[in-house]
C-alpha positions in Angstrom: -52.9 13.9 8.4 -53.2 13.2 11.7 -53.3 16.7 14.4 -52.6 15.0 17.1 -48.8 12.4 17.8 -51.8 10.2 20.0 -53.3 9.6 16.7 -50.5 8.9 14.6 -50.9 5.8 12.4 -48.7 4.5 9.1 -50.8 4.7 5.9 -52.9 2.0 4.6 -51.1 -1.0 3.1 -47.7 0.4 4.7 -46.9 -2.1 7.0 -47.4 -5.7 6.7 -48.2 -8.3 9.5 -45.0 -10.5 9.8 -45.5 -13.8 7.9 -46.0 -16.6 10.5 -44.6 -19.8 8.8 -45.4 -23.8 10.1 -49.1 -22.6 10.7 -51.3 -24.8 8.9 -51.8 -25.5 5.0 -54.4 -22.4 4.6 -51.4 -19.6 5.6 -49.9 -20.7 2.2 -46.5 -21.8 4.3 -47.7 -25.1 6.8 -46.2 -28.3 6.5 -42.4 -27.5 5.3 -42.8 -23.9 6.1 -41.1 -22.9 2.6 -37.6 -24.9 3.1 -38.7 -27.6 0.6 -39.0 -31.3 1.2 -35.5 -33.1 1.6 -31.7 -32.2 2.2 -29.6 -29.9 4.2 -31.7 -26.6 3.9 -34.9 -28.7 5.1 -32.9 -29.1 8.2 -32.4 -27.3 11.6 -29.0 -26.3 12.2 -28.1 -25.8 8.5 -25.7 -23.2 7.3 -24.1 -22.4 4.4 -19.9 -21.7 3.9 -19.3 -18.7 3.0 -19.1 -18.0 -0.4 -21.2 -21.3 -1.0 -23.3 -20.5 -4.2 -25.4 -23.6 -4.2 -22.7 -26.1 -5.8 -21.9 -24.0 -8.1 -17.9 -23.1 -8.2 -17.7 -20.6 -6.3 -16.7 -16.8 -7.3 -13.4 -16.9 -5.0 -12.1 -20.2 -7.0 -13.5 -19.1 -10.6 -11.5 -16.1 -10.3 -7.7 -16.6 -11.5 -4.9 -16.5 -9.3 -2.6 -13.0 -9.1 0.1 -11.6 -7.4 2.1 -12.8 -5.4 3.9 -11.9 -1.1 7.4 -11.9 -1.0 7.8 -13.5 2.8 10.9 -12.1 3.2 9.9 -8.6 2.7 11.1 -6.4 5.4 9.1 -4.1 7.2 10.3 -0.9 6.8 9.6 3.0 6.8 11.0 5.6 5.6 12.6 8.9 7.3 14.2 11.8 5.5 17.0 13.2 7.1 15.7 16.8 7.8 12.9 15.0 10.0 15.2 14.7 12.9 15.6 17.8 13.1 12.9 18.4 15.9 15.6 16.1 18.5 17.6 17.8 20.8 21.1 17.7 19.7 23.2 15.0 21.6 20.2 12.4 22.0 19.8 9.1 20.9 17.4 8.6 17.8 15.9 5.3 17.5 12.0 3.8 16.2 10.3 4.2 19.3 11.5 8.1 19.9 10.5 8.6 16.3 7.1 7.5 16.6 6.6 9.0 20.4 7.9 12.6 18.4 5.3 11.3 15.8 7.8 11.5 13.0 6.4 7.5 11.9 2.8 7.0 12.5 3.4 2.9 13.6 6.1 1.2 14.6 7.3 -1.2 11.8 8.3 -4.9 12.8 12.0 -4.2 11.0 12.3 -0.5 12.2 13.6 2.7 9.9 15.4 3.6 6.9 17.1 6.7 7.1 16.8 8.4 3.9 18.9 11.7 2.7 16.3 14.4 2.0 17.0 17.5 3.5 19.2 19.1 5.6 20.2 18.4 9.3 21.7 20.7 11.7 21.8 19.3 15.2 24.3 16.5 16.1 22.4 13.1 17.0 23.4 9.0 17.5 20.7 7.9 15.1 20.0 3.7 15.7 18.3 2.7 12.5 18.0 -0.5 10.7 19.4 0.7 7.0 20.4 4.3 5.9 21.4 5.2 2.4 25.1 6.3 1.7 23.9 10.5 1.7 22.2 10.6 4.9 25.0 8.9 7.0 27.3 11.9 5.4 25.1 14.3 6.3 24.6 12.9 9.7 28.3 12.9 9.9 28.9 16.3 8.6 26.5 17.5 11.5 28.8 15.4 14.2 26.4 12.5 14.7 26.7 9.0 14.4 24.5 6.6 12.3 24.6 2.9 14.1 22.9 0.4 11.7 20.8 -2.2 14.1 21.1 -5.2 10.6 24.9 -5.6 11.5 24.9 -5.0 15.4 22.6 -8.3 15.2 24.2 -10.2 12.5 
């Protein structure tokens, strides 16, 4: 070992000089430098697709087909009820208030469901895009209002 960091060296056979291609038949890799004699490969410029195995078919199209995307999914999320409870009574509840209070982590393209878990005590005008049948009686039954934004647009 060496007692000095000036005399620091890696062990013998460690390292290996970096193998300098297209320099003359003795280096073991002149003349084609290792691409071969003939097609694509042997020229500049070439690159493969991705997922290009050679001709072969490739793994994405062996593979079978699954699943399938509804396109007319909406984009929803989901809020319970006892949620809104951190809003001052008396203000306007809508997506982007939710996800400035940090109730919703992102903003869905199709806004919020409201959803009936819990309990709510403060009276709010909640905008939402659905709500299920409980939660607008319980946001009635604390004096708010539930507008649903699907049939203010229809």
């Amino acid at each position: 070992m060496a007692n000095e960091l000036s005399k620091l060296a890696p062990n013998v056979g460690e390292r290996r000089p970096r193998t300098r291609v297209g320099r003359g038949e003795g280096s073991g890799l002149g003349k084609t430098s290792g691409r071969g004699q003939k097609g694509a490969q042997s020229r500049s410029g070439y690159k493969s697709k991705p997922g290009f195995e050679g001709g072969q078919m490739p793994l994405h199209r062996r593979l079978p087909k699954k699943g399938f995307t509804n396109i007319f999914a909406l984009d929803l999320e989901g809020v319970n009820v006892s949620r809104l409870s951190a809003f001052a009574a008396n203000s306007v509840v809508d997506v982007l208030r939710l996800h400035a209070a940090g109730v919703i982590a992102r903003v869905p393209k199709d806004g919020f469901k409201l959803l009936g878990g819990g309990e709510l005590t403060v009276a709010l005008e909640v905008h939402c895009f659905r709500a299920s049948k409980s939660a607008v009686a319980k946001v009635e039954a604390a004096g708010g209002k539930v507008v649903l934004l699907s049939q203010v647009a229809d």
